[in-house]
Backbone of each chain as ProteinMPNN parsed JSONL, in Angstrom:
{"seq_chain_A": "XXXXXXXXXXXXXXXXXXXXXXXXXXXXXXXXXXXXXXXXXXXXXXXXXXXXXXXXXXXXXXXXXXXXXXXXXXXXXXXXXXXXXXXXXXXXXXXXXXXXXXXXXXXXXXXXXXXXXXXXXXXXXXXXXXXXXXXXXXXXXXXXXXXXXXXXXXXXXXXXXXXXXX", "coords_chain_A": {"N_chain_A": [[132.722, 119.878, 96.842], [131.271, 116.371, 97.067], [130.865, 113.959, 94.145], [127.807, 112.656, 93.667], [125.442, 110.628, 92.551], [122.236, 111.353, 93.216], [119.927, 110.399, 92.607], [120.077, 107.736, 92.053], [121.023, 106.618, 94.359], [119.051, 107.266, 95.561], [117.631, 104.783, 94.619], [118.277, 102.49, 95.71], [118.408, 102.985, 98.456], [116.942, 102.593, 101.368], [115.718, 104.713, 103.081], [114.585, 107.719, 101.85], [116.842, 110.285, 100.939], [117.998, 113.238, 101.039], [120.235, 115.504, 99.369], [121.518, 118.713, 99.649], [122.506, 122.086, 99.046], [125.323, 122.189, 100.313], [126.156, 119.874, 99.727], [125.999, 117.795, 101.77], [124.297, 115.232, 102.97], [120.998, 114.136, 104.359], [119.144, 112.842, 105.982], [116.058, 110.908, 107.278], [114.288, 108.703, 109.724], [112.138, 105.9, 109.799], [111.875, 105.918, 112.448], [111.91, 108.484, 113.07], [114.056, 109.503, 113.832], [116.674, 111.439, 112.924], [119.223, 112.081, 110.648], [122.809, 112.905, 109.79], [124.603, 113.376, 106.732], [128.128, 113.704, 106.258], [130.991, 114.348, 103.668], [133.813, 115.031, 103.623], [136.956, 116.639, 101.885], [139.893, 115.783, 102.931], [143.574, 115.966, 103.349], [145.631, 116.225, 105.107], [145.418, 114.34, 107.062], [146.54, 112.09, 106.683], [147.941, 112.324, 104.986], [147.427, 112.034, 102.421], [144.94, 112.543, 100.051], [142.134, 111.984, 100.929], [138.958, 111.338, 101.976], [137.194, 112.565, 104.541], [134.995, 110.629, 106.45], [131.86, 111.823, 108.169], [128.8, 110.807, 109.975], [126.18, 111.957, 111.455], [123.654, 111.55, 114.561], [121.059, 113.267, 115.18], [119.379, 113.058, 117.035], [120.47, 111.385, 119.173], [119.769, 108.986, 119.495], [120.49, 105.746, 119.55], [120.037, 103.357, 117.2], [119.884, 100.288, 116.355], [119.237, 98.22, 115.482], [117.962, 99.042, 113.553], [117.003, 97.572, 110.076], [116.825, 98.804, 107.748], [118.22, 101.282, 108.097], [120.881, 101.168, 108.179], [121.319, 99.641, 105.615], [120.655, 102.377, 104.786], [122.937, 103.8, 104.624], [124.718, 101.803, 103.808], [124.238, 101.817, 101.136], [124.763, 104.499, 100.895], [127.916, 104.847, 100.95], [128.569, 103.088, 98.961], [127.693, 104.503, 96.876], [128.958, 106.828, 97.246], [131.718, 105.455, 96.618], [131.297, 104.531, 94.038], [131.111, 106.564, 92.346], [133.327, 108.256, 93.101], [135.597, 106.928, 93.927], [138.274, 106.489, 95.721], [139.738, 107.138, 98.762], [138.306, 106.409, 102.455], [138.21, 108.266, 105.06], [137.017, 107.305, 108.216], [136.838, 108.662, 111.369], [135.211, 108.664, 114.296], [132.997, 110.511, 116.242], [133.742, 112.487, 119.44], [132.218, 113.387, 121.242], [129.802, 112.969, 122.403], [130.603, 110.72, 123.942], [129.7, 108.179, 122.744], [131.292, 106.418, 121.521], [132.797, 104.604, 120.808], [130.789, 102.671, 120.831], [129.323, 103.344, 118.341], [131.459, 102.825, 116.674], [132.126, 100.381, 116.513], [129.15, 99.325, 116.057], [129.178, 100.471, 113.204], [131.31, 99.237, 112.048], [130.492, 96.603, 112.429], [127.746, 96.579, 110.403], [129.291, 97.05, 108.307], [130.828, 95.149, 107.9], [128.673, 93.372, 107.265], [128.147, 94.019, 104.32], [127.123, 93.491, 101.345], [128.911, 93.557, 99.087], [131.407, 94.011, 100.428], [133.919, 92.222, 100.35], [135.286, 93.811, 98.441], [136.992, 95.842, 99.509], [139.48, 96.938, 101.234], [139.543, 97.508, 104.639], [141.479, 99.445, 107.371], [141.86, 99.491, 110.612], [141.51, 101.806, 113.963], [141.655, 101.439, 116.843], [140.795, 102.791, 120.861], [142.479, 104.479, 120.983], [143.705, 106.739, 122.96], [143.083, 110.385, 123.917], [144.519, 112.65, 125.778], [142.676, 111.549, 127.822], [140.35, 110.71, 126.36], [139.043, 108.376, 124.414], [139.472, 107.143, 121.133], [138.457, 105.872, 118.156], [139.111, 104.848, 114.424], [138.4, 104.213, 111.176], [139.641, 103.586, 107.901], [139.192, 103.219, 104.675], [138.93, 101.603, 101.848], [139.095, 100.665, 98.028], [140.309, 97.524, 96.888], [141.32, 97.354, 94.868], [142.435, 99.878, 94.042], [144.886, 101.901, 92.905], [146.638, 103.377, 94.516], [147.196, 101.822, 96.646], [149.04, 100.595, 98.618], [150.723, 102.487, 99.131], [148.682, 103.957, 101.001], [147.897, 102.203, 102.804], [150.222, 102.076, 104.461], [150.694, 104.717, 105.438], [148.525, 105.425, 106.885], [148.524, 103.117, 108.281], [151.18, 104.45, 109.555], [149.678, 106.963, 111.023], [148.31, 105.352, 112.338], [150.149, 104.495, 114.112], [151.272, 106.515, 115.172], [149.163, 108.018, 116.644], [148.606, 105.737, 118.679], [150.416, 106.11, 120.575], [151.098, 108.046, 123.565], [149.538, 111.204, 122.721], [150.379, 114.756, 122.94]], "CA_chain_A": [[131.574, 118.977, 97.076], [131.459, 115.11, 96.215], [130.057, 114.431, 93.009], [126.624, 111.652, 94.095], [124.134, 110.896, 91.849], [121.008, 111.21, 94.148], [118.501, 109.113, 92.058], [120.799, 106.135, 91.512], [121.509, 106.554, 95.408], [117.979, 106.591, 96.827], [116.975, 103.708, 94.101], [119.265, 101.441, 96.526], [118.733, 103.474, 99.521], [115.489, 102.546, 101.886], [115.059, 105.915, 103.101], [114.857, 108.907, 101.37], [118.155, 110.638, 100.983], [118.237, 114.378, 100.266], [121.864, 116.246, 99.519], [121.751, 119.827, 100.432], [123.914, 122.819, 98.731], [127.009, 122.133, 100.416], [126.964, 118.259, 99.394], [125.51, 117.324, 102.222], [123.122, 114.296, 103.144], [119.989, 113.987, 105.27], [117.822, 111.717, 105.927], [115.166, 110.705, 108.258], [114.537, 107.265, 109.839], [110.944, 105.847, 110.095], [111.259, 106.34, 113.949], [112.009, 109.879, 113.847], [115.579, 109.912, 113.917], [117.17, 112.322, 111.69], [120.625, 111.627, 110.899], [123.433, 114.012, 108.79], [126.156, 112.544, 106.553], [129.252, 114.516, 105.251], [132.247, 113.826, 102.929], [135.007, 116.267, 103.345], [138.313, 116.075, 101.248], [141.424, 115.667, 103.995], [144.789, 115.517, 102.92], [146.512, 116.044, 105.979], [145.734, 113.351, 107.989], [146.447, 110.704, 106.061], [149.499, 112.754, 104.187], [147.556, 111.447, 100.997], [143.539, 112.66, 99.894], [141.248, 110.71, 101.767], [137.421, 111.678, 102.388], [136.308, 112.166, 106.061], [132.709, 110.46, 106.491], [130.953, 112.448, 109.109], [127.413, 110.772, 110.694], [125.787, 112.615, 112.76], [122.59, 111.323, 114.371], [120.501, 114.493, 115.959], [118.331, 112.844, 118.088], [121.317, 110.848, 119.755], [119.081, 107.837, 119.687], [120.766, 104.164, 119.054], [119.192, 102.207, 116.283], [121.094, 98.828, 115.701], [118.168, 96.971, 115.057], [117.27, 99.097, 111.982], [118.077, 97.374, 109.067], [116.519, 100.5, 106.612], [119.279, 102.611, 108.655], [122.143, 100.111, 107.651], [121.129, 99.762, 103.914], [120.615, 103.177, 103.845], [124.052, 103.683, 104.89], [125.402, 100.629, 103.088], [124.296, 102.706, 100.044], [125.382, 105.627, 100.358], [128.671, 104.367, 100.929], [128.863, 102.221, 97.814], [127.309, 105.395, 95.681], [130.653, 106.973, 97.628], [132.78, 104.703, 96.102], [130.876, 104.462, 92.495], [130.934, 108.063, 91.544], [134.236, 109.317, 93.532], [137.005, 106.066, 94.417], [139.424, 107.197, 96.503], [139.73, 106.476, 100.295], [137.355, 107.197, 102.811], [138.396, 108.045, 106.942], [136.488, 107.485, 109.246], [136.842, 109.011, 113.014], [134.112, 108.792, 115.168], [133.138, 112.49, 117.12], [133.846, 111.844, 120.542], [131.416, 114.57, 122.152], [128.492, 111.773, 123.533], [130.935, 109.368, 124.704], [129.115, 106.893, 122.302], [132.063, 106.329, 119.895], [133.231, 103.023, 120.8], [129.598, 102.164, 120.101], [129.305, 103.668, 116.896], [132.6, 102.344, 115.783], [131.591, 98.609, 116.193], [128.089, 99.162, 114.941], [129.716, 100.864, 111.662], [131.949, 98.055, 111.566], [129.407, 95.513, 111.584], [127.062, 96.815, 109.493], [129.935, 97.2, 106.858], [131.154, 93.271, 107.371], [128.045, 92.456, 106.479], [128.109, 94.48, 103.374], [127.574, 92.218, 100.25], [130.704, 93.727, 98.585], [132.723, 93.856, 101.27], [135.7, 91.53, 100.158], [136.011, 94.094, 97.64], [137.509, 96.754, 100.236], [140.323, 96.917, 102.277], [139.724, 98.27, 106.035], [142.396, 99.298, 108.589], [141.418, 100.047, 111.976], [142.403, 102.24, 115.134], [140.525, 101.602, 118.149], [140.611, 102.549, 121.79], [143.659, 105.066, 121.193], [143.609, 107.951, 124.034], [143.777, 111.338, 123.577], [143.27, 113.559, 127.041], [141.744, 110.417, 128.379], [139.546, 110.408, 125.384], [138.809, 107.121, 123.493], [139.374, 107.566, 119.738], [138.26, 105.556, 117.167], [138.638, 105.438, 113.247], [138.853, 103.209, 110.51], [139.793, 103.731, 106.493], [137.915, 102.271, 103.442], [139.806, 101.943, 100.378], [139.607, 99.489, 97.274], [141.463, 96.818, 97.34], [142.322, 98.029, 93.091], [143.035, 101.426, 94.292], [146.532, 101.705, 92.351], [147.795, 103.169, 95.42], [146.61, 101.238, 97.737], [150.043, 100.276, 99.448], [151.048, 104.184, 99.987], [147.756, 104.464, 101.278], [147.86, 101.683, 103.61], [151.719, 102.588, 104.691], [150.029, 106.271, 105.754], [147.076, 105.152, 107.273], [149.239, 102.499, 109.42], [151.847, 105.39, 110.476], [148.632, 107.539, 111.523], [147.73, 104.728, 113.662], [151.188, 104.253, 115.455], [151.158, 108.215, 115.758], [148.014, 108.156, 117.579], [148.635, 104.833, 119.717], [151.236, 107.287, 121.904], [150.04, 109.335, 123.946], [149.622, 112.29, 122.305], [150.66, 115.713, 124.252]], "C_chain_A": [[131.769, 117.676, 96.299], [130.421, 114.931, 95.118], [129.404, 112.643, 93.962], [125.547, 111.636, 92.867], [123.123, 110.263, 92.523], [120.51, 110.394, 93.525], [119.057, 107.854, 91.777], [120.965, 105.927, 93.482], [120.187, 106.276, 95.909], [117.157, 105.516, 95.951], [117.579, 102.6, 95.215], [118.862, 101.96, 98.114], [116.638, 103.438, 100.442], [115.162, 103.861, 102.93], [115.808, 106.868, 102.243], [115.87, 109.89, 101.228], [118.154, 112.172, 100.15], [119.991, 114.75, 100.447], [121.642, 118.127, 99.203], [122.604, 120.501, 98.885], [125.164, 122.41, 98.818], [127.137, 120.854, 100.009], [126.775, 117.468, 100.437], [124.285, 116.127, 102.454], [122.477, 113.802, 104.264], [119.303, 113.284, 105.011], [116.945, 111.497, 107.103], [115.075, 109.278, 109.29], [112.654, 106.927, 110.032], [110.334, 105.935, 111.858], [111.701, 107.958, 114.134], [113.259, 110.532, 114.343], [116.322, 110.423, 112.791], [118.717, 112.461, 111.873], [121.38, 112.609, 109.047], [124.461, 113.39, 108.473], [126.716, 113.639, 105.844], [130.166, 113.686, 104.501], [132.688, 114.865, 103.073], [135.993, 115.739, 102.928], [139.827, 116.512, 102.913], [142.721, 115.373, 103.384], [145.845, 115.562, 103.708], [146.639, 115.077, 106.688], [146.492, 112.286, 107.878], [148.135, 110.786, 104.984], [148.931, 112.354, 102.851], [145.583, 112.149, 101.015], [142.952, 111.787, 100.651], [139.843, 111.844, 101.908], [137.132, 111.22, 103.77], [135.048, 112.05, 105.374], [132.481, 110.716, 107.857], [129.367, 111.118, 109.072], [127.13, 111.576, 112.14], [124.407, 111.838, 113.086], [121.645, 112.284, 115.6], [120.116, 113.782, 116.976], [119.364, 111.898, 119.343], [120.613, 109.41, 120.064], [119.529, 106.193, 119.039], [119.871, 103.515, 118.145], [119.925, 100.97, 115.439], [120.265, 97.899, 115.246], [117.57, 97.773, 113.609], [117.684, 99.065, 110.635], [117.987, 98.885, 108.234], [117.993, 101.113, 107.31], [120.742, 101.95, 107.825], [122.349, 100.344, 106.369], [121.209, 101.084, 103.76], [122.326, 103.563, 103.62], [125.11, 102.997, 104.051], [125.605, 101.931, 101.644], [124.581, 103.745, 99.596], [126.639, 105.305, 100.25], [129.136, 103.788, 99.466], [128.329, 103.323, 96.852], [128.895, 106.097, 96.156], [131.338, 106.969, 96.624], [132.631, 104.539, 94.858], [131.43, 105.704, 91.901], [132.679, 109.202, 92.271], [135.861, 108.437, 93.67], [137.088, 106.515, 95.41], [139.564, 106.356, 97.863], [138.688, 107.532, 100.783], [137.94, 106.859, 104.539], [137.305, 108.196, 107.422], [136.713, 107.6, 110.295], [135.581, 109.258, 113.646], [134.224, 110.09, 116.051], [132.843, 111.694, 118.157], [132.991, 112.696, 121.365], [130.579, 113.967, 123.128], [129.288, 110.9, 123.867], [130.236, 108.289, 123.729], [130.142, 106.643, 121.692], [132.579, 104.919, 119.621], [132.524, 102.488, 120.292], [129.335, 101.908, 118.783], [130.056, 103.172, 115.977], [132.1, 100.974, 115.378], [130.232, 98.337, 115.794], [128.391, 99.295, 113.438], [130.688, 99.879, 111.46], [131.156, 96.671, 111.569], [128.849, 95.677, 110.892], [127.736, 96.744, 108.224], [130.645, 95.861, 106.651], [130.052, 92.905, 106.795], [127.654, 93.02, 104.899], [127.69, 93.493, 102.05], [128.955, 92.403, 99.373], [131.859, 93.878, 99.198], [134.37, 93.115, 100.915], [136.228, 92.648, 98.697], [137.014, 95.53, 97.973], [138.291, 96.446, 101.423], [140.092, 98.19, 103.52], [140.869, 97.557, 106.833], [141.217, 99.76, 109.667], [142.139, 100.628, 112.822], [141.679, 102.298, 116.137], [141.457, 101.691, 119.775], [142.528, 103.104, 122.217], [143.201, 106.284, 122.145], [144.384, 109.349, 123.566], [143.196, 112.385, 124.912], [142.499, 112.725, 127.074], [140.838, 110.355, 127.887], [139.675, 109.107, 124.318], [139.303, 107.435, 122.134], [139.445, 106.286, 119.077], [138.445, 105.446, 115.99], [138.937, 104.182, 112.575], [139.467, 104.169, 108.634], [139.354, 102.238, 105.534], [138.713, 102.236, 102.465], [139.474, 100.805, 99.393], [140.359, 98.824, 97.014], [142.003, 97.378, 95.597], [142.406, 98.884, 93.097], [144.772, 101.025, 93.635], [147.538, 102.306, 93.262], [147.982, 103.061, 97.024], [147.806, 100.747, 98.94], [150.495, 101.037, 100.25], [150.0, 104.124, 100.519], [147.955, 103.641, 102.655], [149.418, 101.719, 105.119], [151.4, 103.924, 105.643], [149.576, 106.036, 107.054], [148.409, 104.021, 108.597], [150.467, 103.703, 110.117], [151.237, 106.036, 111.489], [148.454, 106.525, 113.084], [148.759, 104.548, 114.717], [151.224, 105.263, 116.383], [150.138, 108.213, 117.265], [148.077, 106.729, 119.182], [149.843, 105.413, 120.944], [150.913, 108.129, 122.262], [150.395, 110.552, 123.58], [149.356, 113.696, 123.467], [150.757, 116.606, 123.4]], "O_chain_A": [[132.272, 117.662, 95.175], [129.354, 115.542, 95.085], [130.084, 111.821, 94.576], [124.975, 112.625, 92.408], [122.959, 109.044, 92.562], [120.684, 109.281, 94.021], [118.389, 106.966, 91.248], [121.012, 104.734, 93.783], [119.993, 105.271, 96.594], [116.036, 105.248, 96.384], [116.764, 101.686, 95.341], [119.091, 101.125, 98.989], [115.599, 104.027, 100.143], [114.119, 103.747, 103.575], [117.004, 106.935, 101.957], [115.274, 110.838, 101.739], [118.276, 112.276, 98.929], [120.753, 114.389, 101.344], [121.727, 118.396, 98.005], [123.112, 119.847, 97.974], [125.977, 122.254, 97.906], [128.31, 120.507, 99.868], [127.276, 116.348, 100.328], [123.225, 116.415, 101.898], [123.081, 113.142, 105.11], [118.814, 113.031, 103.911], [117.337, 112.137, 108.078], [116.204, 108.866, 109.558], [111.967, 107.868, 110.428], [109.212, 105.986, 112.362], [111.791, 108.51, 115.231], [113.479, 111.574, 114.961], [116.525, 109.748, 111.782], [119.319, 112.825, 112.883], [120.902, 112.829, 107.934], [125.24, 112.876, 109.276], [126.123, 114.37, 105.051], [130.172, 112.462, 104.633], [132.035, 115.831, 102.677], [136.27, 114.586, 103.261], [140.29, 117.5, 103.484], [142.784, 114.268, 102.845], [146.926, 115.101, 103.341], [147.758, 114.74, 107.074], [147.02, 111.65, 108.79], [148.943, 109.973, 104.535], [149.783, 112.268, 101.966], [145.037, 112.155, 102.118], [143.525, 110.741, 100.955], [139.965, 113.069, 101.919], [136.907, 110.078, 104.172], [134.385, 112.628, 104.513], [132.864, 109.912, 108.707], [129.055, 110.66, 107.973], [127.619, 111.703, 113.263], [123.842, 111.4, 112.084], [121.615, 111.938, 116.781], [120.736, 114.026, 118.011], [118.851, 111.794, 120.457], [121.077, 108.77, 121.007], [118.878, 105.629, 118.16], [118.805, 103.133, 118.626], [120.339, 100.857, 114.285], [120.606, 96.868, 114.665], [116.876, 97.206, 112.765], [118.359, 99.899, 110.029], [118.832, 99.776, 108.152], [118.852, 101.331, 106.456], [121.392, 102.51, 106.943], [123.259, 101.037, 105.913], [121.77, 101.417, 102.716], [122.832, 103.581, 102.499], [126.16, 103.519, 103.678], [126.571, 102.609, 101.296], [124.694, 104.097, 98.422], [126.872, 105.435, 99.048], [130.185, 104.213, 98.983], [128.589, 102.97, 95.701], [129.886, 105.882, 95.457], [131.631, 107.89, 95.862], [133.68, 104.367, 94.237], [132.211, 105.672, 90.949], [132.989, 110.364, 92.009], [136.961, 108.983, 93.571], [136.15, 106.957, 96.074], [139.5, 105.13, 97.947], [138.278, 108.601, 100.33], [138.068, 105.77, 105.099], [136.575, 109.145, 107.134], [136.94, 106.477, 110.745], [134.971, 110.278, 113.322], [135.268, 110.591, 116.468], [132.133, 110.689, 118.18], [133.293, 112.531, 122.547], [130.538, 114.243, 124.327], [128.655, 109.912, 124.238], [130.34, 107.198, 124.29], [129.646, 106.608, 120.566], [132.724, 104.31, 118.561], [132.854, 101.758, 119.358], [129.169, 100.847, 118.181], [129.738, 103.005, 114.8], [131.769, 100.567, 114.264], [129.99, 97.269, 115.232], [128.004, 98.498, 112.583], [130.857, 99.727, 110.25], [131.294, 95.809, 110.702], [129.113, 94.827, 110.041], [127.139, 96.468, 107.183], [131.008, 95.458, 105.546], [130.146, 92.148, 105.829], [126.806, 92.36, 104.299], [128.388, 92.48, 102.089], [129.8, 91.552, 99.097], [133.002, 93.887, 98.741], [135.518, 93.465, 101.192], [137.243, 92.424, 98.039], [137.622, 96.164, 97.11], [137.882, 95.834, 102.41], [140.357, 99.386, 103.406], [141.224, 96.396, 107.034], [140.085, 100.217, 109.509], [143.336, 100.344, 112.833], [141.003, 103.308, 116.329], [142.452, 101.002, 120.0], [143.375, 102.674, 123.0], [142.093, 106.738, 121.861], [145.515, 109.543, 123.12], [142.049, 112.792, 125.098], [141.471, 112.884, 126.416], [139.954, 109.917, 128.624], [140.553, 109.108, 123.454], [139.699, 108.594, 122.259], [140.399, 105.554, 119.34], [137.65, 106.326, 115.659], [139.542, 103.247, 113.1], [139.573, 105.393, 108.56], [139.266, 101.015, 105.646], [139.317, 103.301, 102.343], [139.57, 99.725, 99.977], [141.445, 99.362, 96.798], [143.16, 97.752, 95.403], [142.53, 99.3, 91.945], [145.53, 100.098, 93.923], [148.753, 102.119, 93.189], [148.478, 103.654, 97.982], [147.426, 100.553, 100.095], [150.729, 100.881, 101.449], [150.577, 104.744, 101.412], [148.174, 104.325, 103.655], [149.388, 101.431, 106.315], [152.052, 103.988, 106.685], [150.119, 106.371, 108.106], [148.929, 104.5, 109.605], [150.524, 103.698, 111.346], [151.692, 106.004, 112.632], [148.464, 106.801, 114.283], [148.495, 104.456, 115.916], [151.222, 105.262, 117.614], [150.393, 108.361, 118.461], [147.672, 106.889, 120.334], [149.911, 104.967, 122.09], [150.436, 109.063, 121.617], [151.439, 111.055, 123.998], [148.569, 113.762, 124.411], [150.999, 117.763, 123.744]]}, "seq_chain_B": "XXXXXXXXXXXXXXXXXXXXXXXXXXXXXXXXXXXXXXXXXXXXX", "coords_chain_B": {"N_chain_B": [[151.363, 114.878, 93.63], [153.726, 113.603, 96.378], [154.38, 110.453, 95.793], [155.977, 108.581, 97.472], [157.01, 106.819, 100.195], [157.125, 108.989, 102.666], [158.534, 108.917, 106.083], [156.596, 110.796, 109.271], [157.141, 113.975, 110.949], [156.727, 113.736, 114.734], [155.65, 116.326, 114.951], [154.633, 116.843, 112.977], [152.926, 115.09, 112.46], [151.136, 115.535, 115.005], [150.256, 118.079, 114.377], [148.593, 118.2, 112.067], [146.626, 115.589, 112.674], [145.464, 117.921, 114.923], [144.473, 119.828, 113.14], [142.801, 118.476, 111.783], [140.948, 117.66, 113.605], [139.811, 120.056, 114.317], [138.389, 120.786, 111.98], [136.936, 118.578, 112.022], [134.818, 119.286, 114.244], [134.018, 121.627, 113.04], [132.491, 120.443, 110.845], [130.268, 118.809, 112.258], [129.175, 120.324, 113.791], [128.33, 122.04, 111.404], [126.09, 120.072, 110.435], [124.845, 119.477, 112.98], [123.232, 121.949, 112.945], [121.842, 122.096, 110.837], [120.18, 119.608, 110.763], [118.527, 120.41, 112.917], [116.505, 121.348, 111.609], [113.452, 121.543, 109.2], [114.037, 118.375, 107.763], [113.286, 117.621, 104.889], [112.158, 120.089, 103.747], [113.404, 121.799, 101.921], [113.266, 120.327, 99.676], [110.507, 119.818, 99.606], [109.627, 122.438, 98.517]], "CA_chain_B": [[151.484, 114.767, 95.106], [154.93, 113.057, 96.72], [153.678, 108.96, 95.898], [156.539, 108.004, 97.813], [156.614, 107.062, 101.588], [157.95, 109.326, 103.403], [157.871, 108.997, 107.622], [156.83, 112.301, 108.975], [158.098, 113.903, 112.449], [155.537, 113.74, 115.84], [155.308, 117.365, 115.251], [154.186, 117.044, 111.509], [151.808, 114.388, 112.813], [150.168, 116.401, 115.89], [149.691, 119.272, 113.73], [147.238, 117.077, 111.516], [145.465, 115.065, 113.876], [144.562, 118.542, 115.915], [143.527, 120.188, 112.101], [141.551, 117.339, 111.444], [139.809, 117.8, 114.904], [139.027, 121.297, 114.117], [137.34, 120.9, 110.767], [135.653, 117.536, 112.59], [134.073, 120.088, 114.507], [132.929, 122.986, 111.687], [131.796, 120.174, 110.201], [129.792, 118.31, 112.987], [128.558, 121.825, 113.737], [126.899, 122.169, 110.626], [125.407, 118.895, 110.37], [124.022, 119.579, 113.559], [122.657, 122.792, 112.583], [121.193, 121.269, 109.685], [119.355, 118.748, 111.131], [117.301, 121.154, 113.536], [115.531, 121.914, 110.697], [112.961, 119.888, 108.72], [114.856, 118.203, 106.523], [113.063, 117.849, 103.519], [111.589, 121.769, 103.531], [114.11, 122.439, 100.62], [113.09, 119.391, 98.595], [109.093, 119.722, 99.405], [109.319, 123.592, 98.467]], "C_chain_B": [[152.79, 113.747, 95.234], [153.967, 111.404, 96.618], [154.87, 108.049, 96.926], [156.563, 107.757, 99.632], [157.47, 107.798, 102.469], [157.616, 109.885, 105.274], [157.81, 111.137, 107.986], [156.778, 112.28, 110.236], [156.77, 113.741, 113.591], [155.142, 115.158, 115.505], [154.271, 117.496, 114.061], [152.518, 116.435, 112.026], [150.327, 114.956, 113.798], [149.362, 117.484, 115.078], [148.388, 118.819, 112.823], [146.219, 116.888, 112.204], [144.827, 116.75, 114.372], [144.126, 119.352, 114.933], [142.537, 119.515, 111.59], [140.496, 117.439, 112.343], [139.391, 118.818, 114.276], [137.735, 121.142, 112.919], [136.563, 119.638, 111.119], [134.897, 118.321, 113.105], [133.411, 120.643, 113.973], [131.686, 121.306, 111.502], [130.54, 119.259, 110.698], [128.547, 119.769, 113.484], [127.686, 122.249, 112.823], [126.205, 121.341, 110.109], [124.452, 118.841, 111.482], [122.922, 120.686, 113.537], [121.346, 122.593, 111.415], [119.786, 120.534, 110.117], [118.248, 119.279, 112.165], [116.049, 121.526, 112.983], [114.534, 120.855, 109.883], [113.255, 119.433, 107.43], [114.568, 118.459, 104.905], [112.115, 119.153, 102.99], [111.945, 122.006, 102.591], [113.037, 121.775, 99.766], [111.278, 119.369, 98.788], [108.582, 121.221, 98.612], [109.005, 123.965, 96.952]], "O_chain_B": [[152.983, 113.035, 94.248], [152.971, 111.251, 97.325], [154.622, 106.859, 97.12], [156.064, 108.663, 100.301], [158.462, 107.281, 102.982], [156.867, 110.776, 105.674], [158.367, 112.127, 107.513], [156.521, 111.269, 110.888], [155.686, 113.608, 113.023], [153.969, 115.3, 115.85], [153.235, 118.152, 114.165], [151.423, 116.996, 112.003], [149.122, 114.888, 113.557], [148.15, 117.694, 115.124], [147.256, 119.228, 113.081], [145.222, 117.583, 112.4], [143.616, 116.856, 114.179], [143.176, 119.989, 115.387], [141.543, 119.97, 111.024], [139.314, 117.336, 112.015], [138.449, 118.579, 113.521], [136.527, 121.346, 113.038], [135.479, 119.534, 110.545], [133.85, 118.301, 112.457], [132.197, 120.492, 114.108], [130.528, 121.166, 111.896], [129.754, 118.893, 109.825], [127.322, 119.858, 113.391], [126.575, 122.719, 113.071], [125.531, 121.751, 109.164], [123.355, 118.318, 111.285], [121.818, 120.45, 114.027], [120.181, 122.992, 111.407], [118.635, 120.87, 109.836], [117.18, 118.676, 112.27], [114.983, 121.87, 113.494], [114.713, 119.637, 109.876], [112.9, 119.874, 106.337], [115.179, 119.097, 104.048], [111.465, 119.123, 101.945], [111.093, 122.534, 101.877], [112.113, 122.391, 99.234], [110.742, 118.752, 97.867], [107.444, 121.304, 98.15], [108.665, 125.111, 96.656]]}, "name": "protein", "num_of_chains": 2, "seq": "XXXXXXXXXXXXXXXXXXXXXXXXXXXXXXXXXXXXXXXXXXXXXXXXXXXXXXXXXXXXXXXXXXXXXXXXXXXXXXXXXXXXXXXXXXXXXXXXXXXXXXXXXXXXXXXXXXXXXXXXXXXXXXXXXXXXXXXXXXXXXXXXXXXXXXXXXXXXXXXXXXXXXXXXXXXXXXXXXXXXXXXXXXXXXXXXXXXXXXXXXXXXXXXXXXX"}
């Protein structure tokens, strides 16, 4: 489980942010949209540690217009990165067909970050797998000390995946 | 852990990617499970 410190997280965070047993985080939205974040440790994908970030959002309901959702997001993210470093993957779940969506909302929302220039993102968009879309990006600090292997990885990953995989 | 770069084969690579799917799943699975419920039940209890 990632180590978070909840009360420093929902001081920053405009909704409410519980974390669960397993290390899990839930939250609500003021319209009624209840949305699930994970961190899992990965070390295969990436050939190096990295943290999948899971969102889930139950109700399958779009909300791009809500900033609260963003910030809360923003913040967990940046508690993330306070209390753990490391890298963080992101792959979008391709089950609703939304993922393209999701990708370029989660990539805007995180340009407009206010700390943003202090993180290096790659990207992989609009790779096919079984005529499936796929998505992902990686998060890393740009003073990660090994930020070069990381980025070296993370760009193989993406060549991997830009062939069609069989 | 190996810090050095070393390329790894299509097979090394597939095998990844389709373990990574799997545990995307578990773990999408119990996030959705999760969320059926009302969230803050633990934390009001």
């Amino acid at each position: 489980m990632i180590a978070l410190d909840i009360s420093l997280l929902n001081l920053k965070s405009p909704y409410y942010v519980v974390q669960d047993a397993d290390g899990d985080l839930l939250f609500e939205t003021d319209y009624g949209v209840k949305y699930g974040i994970s961190f899992e440790l990965n070390e295969g994908m990436m050939n190096y540690p990295a943290y999948e970030f899971g969102i889930l959002n139950k109700n399958g309901q779009p909300s791009p217009n809500d900033r609260k959702l963003r910030d809360t997001i923003l913040a967990i993210i940046e508690e993330f990165f306070r209390a753990n470093g490391g890298v963080l993957l992101y792959i979008c779940a391709t089950g609703d067909g939304m993922q393209k969506y999701r990708f370029h909302l989660f990539l805007r929302w995180f340009n407009t970050y206010e700390h943003r220039d202090l993180y290096e993102i790659r990207t992989v968009e609009d790779v096919m797998d079984d005529k499936t879309p796929n998505y992902g990006a990686i998060i890393v600090e740009k003073t990660h000390p090994d930020l070069e292997l990381i980025l070296a990885r993370f760009d193989e990953l993406a060549a991997f995946l830009k062939k069609p995989i069989v | 852990m190996d810090k050095r770069f070393t390329p790894r084969s299509n097979e090394e690579m597939l095998a990844a990617v389709r373990a990574f799917q799997a545990r995307q799943k578990v773990m999408y699975d119990r996030l959705d499970t999760k969320l059926g419920k009302e969230i803050y039940q633990e934390e009001m209890a």
